[in-house]
N, C-alpha and C positions, 0 to 999 in steps of 0.2 A: 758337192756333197761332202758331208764333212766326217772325219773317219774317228773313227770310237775312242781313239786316243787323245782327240782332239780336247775331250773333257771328262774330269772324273766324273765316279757312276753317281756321288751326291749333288755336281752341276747339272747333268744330267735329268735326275728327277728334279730339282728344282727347275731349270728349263723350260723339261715337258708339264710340269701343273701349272707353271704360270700361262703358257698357251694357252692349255685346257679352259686355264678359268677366265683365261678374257674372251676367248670363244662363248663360256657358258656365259657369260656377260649379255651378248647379245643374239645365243641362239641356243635351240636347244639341244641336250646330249645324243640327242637319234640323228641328230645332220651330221657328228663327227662320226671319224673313223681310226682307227689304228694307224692309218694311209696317211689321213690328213695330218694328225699329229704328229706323225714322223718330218713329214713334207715343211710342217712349219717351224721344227727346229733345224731342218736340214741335214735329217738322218735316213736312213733306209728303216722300214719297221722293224725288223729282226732285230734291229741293236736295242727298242723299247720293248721286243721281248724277252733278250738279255738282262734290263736292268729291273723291268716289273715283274718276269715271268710269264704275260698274256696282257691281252686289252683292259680283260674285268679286271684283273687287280688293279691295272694301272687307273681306270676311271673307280674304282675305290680306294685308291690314295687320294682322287680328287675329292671325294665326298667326307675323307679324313679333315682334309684341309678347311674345307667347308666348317665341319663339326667345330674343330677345334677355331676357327671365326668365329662363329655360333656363339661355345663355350663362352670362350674371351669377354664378347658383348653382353651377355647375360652376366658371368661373375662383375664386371664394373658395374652395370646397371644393378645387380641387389646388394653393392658396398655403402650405395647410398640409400637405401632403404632404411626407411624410419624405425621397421617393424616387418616381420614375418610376413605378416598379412601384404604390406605394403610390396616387400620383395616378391613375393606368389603375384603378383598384379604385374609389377615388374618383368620378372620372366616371361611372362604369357604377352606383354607388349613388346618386348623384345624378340621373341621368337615372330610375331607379326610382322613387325617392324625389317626382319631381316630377311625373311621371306619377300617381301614385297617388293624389298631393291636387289634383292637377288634370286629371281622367281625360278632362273633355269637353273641355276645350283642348290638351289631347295628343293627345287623336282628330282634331280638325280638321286641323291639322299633317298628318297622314297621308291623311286622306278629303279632304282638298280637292283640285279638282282647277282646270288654267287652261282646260278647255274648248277647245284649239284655239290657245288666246295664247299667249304666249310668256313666261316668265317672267320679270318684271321684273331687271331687275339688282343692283338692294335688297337684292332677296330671294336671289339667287345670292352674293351675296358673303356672307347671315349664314347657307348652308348651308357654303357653305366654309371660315367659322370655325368651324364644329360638326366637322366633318368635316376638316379642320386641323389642329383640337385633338389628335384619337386619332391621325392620322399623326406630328403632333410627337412622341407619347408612345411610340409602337413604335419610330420612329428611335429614340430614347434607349436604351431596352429594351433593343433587341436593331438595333446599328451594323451589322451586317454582310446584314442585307438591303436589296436596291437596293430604286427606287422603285418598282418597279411590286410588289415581293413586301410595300411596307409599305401600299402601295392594298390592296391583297388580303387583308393581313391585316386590316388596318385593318375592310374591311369584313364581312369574318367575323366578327371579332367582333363589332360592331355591330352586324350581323344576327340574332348568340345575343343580344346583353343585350336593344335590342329583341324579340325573339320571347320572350323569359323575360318582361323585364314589362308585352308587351301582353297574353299568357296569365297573369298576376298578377291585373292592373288587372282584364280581365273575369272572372276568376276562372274558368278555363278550363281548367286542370293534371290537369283528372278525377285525381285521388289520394285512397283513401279517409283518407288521414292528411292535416294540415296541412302546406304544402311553404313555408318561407320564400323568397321570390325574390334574397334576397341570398346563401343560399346554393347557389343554382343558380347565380349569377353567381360565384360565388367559385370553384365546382366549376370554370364553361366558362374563368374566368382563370387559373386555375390551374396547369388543363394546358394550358394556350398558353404561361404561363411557365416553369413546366418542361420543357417542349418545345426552348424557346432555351435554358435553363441547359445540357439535357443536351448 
């Protein structure tokens, strides 16, 4: 077993989320444990409640990492967008896209919960670049609705592509034919943007 000075507190959490995340690789976050995650850096648990404070913080640093993945692939994927519109398509394929090869790290995101805490500010400020992003792109879109109608929209949508690719990911569409989810995302885009053109 290896003793807490064996590494600093920043090898340390890098250590512990890279386990985490090749664990959520191929299983999902209710089969780990605070135990196990100790056991596979080769620490006793107390020392990862030393350096996260508890479990839930420590698997909401994993869903930090997550995000800020997430983030990354979505800002390159709309650098190359044509156009506003084209980048709003972009994102919503991209957030499919990374859900699907990363299903049990996109579950946690959603299933985690702070138990009563209060969520770090960390973590409030990389929902507000997710959620940022899609406001920036409907202003563009379509100028002529105020803030609170591009909240709205903002979240409507967000709400279809989420609900199209967490019924993707578990494979949950009951359709006796094969349904692509990008083009269900293409359909709910669609006519939101021709909605503003008209």
């Amino acid at each position: 077993m290896a003793r807490r000075n064996d590494h600093t507190r920043e090898e340390l959490v890098s250590m512990t989320l890279e386990q985490v995340k090749n664990f959520l690789a191929e299983h999902p976050h209710h089969e780990l444990s605070l135990r196990k995650v100790a056991a596979m850096i080769g620490y006793v648990p107390s020392t990862l409640v030393n350096v996260f404070g508890n479990y839930n913080l420590l698997l909401l640093h994993a869903v930090a990492q997550t995000l800020d993945e997430l983030f990354a692939q979505a800002d390159a994927e709309m650098k190359q967008a044509a156009s506003a519109e084209d980048a709003l398509k972009r994102l919503a394929y991209c957030y499919l896209e990374f859900a699907s090869k990363n299903p049990y790290r996109w579950q946690l995101i959603f299933q985690h919960t702070m138990n009563g805490e209060e969520l770090p500010e960390w973590q409030s400020e990389r929902i507000n670049n997710m959620t940022g992003m899609l406001e920036t792109l409907i202003q563009q879109i379509n100028p002529k609705l105020n803030s609170d109608e591009t909240l709205e929209a903002s979240r409507v949508i967000w709400s279809g592509v989420h609900g199209i690719t967490l019924l993707s990911v578990d494979d949950k569409l009951f359709t006796s034919v094969p349904v692509d989810g990008k083009a269900l995302i293409d359909n709910l885009l669609n006519t939101y943007l021709n909605t503003w053109k008209g």
